[in-house]
TORKOL-4160 file (C-alpha; in steps of 0.2 Angstrom, whole numbers, padded with zeros to 4 digits, m for minus):
195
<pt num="1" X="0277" Y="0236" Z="0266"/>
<pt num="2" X="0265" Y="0236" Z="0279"/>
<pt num="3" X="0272" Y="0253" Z="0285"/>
<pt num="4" X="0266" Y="0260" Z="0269"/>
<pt num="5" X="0249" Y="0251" Z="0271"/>
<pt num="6" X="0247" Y="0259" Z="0289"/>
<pt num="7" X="0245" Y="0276" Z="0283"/>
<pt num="8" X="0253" Y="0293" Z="0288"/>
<pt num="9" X="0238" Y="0297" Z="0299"/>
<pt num="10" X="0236" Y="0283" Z="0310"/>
<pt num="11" X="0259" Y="0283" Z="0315"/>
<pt num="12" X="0262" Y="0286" Z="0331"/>
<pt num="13" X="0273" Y="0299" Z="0338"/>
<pt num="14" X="0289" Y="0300" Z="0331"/>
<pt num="15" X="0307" Y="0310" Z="0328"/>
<pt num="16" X="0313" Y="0311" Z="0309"/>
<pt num="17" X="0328" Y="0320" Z="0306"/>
<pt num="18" X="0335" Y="0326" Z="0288"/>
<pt num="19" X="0352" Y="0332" Z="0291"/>
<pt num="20" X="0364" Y="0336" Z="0276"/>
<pt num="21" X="0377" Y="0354" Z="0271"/>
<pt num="22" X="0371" Y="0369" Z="0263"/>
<pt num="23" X="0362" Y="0366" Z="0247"/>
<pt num="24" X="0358" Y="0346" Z="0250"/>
<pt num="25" X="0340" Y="0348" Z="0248"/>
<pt num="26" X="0336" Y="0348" Z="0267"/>
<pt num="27" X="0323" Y="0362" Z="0269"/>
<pt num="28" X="0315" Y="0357" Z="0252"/>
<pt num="29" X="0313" Y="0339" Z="0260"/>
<pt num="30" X="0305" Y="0347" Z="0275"/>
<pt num="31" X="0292" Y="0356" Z="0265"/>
<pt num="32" X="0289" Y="0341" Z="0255"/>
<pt num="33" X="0286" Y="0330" Z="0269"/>
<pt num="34" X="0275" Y="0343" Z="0279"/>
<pt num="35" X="0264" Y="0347" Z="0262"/>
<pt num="36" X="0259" Y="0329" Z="0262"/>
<pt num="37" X="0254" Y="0328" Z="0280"/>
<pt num="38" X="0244" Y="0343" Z="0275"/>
<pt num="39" X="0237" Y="0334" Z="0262"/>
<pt num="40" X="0233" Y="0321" Z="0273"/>
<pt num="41" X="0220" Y="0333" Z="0281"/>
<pt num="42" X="0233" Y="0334" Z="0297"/>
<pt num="43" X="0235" Y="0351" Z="0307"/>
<pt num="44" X="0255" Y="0355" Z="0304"/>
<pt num="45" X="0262" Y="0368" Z="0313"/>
<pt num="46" X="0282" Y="0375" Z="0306"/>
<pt num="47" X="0295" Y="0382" Z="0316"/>
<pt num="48" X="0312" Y="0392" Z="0310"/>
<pt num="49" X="0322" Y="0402" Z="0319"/>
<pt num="50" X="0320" Y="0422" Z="0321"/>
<pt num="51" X="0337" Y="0425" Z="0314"/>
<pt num="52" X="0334" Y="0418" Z="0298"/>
<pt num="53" X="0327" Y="0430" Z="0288"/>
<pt num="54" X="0335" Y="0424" Z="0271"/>
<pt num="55" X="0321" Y="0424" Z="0260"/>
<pt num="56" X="0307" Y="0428" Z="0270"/>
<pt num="57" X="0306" Y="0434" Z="0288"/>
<pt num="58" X="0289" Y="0423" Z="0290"/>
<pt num="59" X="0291" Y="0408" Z="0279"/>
<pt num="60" X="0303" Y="0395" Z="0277"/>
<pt num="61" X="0309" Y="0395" Z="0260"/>
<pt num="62" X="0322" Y="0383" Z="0251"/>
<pt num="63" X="0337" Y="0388" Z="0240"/>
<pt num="64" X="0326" Y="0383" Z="0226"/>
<pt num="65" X="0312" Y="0395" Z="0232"/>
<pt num="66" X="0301" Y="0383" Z="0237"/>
<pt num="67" X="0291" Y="0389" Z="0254"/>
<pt num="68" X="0277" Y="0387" Z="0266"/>
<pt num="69" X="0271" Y="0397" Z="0280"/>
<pt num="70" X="0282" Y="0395" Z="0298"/>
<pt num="71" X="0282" Y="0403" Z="0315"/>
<pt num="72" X="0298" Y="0412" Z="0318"/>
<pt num="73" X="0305" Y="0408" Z="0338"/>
<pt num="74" X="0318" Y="0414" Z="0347"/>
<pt num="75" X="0320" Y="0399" Z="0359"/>
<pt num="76" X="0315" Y="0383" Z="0356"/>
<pt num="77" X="0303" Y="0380" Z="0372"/>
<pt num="78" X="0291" Y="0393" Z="0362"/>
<pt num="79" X="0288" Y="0375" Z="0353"/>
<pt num="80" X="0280" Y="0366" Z="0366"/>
<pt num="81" X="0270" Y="0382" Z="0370"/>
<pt num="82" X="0263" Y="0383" Z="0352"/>
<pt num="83" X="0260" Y="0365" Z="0348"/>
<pt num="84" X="0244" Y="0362" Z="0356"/>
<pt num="85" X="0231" Y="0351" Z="0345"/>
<pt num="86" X="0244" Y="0347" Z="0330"/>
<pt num="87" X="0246" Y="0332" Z="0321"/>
<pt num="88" X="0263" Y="0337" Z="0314"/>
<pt num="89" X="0279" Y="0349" Z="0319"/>
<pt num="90" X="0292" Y="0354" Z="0309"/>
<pt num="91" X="0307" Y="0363" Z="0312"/>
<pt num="92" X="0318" Y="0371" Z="0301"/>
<pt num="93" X="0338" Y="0375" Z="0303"/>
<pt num="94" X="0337" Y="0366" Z="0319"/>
<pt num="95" X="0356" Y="0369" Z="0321"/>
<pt num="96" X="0354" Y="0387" Z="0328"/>
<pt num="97" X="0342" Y="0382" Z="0341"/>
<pt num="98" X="0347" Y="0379" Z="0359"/>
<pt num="99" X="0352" Y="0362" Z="0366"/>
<pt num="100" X="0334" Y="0361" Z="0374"/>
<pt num="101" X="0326" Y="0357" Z="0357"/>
<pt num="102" X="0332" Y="0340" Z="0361"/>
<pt num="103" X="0319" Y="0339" Z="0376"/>
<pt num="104" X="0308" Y="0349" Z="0368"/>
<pt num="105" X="0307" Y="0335" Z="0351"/>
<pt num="106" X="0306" Y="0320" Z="0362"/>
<pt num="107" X="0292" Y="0330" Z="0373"/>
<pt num="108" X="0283" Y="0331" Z="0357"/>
<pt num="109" X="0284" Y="0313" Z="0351"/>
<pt num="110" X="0281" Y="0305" Z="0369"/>
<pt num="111" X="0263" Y="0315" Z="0366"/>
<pt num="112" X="0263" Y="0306" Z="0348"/>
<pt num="113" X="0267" Y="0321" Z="0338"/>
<pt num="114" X="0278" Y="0316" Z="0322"/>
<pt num="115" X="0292" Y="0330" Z="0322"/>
<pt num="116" X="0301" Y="0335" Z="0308"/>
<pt num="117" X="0319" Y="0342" Z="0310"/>
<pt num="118" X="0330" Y="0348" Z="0296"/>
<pt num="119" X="0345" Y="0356" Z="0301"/>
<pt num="120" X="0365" Y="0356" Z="0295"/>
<pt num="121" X="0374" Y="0339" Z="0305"/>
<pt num="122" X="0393" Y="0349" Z="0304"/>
<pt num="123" X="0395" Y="0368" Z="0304"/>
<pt num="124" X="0407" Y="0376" Z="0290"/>
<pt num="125" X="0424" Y="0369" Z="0301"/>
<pt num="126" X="0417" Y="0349" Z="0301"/>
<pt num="127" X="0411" Y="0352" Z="0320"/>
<pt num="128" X="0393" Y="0345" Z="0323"/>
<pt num="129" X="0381" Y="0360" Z="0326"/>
<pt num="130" X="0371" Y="0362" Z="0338"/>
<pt num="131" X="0357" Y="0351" Z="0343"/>
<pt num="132" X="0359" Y="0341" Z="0327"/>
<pt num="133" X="0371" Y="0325" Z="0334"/>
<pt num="134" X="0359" Y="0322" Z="0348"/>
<pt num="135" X="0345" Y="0324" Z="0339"/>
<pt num="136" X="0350" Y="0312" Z="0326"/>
<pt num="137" X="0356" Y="0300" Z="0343"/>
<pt num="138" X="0336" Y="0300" Z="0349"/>
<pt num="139" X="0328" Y="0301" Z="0329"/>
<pt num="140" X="0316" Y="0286" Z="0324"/>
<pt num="141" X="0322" Y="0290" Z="0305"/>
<pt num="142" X="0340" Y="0301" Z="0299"/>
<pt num="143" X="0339" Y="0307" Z="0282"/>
<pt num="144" X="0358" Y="0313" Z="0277"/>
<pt num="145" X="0354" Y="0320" Z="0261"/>
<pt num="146" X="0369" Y="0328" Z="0249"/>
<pt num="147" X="0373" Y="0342" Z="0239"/>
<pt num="148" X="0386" Y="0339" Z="0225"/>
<pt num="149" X="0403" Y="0346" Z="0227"/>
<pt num="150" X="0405" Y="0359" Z="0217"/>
<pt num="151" X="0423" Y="0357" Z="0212"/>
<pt num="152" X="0423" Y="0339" Z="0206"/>
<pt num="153" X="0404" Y="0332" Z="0205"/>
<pt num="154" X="0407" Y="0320" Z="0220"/>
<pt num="155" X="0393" Y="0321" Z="0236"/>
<pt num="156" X="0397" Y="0334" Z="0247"/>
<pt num="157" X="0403" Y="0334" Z="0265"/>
<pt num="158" X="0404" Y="0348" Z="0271"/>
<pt num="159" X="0399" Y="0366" Z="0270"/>
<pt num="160" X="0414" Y="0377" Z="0264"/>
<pt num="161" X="0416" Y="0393" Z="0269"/>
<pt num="162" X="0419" Y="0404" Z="0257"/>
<pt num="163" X="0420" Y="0422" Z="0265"/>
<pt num="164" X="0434" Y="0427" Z="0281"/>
<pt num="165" X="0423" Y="0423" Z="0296"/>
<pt num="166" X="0424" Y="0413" Z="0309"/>
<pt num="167" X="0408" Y="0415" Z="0318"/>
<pt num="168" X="0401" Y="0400" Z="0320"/>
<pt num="169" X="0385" Y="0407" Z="0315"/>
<pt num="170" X="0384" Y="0416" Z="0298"/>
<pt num="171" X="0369" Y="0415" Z="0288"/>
<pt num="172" X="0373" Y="0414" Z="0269"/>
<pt num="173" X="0370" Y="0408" Z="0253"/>
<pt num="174" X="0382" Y="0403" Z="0237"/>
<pt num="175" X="0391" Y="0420" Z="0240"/>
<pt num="176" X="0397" Y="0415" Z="0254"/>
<pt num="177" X="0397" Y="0396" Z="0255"/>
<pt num="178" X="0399" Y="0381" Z="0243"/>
<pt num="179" X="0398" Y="0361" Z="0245"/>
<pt num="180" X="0414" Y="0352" Z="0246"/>
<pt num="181" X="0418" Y="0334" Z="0248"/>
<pt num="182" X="0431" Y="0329" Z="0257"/>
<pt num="183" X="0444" Y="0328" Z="0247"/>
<pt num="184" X="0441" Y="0346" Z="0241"/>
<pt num="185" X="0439" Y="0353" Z="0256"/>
<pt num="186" X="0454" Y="0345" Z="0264"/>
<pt num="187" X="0463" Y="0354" Z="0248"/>
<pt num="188" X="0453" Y="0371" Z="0250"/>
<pt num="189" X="0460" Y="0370" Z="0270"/>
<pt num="190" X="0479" Y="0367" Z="0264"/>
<pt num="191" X="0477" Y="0382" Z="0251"/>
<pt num="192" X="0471" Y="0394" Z="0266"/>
<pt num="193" X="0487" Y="0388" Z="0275"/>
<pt num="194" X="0496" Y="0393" Z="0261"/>
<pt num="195" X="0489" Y="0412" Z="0258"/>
C-alpha cells in the first residue's frame, strides 16, 4: 500500500526483471511498464540488441505489434555510455547480451536508475540463457510471465523448438517456435528420439 502511495517518480534505483518463453507477454510488459514512466514525465531510454531485427530494425516491437522507440547495441557496455541524465532503462531480449549486462544493470541502479530487463529465463533446450539467471539472482522484483501451451491449454515452460537447429541462437517466431509445458515438451523430446 504505501508503495503505491510513494509514486513511480520518487523510487529509488532498482532492477526489475520480467522473464518468461517466447510468446508470454514479456516484451509487451516491458513496453507497458516504460510507457507509464513516460507518462510520468521520466526520461526513458530502450535498448535491444542489433541482431534483432524481427519486426523492426529500430524499435522494439512485441508479437502482438505493439512497439516503441529503442536504441539498437551491439554490447552491452554501450548501455552505460548512453544512459546519461535518464530516469528509466529498459532492455529488451536481454538474453542475447554479454554476461557484462549484469554489471552493467547493477551499475545503473547503484546510480538509482530503475532498469527494466525482459529477456527469455531458458533457451529452446531448458538451459538458462545468458545473463538472465543472474540477473534474476541481483533483481529487486522477477516477473515469470507465461505463454499457454499450445498443445494442451496448460502454462508454458519452455520454448519449443520447432525447426532442425541447434544454434543456440536463432531468432524466430510461431514458424519456428511454439510454447510447451512440461509435459508436452518432455513428450515432443521423446517423439524426436523416435524419428
Amino acid at each position: 500500500m504505501i508503495d503505491d502511495m510513494i509514486g513511480e517518480a520518487h523510487r529509488p534505483g532498482r532492477i526489475e526483471v520480467v522473464c518468461g518463453s517466447m510468446f508470454s507477454g514479456k516484451t509487451e510488459e516491458l513496453i507497458r511498464r516504460m510507457r507509464r514512466a513516460q507518462f510520468a514525465r521520466q526520461r526513458v531510454e530502450i535498448f535491444k540488441p542489433a541482431i534483432d531485427v524481427r519486426y523492426s530494425e529500430e524499435d522494439v516491437v512485441s508479437h502482438d505489434q505493439k512497439h516503441i522507440p529503442s536504441t539498437p547495441i551491439d554490447s552491452s557496455a554501450s548501455i552505460l555510455l548512453l544512459s546519461s541524465n535518464i530516469d528509466v532503462v529498459g532492455i529488451d531480449e536481454a538474453q542475447f547480451f554479454d554476461m557484462g549486462l549484469v554489471d552493467v544493470c547493477n551499475e545503473l541502479a547503484n546510480r538509482g536508475i530503475r532498469v527494466i530487463v525482459a529477456g527469455l529465463d531458458m533457451d529452446f533446450k531448458g538451459v538458462p540463457f545468458g545473463p538472465m539467471p543472474a540477473l534474476c539472482a541481483i533483481a529487486d522484483d522477477v516477473t515469470k510471465v507465461h505463454a499457454i501451451c499450445v498443445r494442451c491449454g496448460n502454462l508454458a515452460y519452455v520454448s519449443h523448438r520447432l525447426v532442425a537447429n541447434d544454434r543456440r541462437v536463432l531468432l524466430g517466431e510461431t514458424q519456428e517456435y511454439e510454447p510447451l509445458c512440461r509435459e508436452c515438451y518432455q513428450k515432443a523430446l521423446r517423439e524426436k528420439k523416435k524419428n
